[in-house]
Phi, psi and omega in degrees: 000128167305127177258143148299150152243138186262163183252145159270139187283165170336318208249022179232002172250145201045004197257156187290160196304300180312352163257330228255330187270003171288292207282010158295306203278317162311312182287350202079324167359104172063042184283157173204022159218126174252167175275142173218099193259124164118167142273349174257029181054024188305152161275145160196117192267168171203207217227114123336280193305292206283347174274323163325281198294000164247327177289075187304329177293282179323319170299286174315307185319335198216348160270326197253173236285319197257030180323151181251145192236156160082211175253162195248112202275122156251298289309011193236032200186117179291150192305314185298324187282299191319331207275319175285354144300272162318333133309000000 
């Protein structure tokens, strides 16, 4: 039987935790919450786990007894400040 070899992609070699979660969060990659930012509503999605994990609010948000599902309407917040926020 043939083994695989796995390849690592590009952007996970050599590089800092802090570039590998930049580029999760510019590709989208393995996102699992999105933001409906704005009055036009943009999506921007991001990682549960990692707002959690800076976060107490985000940690209620998604954890506490009244977790929020699905997608999260902000509107009272321009696309540009939240994305840099989240950054």
């Amino acid at each position: 039987m043939a083994t695989a070899q796995a390849q690592e992609p590009s952007w996970q070699c050599d590089k800092s935790l802090v570039e590998c979660l930049n580029h999760l969060f510019a590709s989208g990659i393995a996102c699992d919450v999105t933001f409906l930012v704005g009055e036009d509503k943009y999506r921007i999605s991001a990682h549960k786990t990692i707002l959690i994990s800076r976060s107490p609010v985000f940690y209620t948000m998604f954890e506490g007894n009244l977790a929020e599902k699905g997608e999260i309407a902000i509107p009272d917040i321009e696309q540009e400040v939240f994305t840099m926020f989240l950054r």
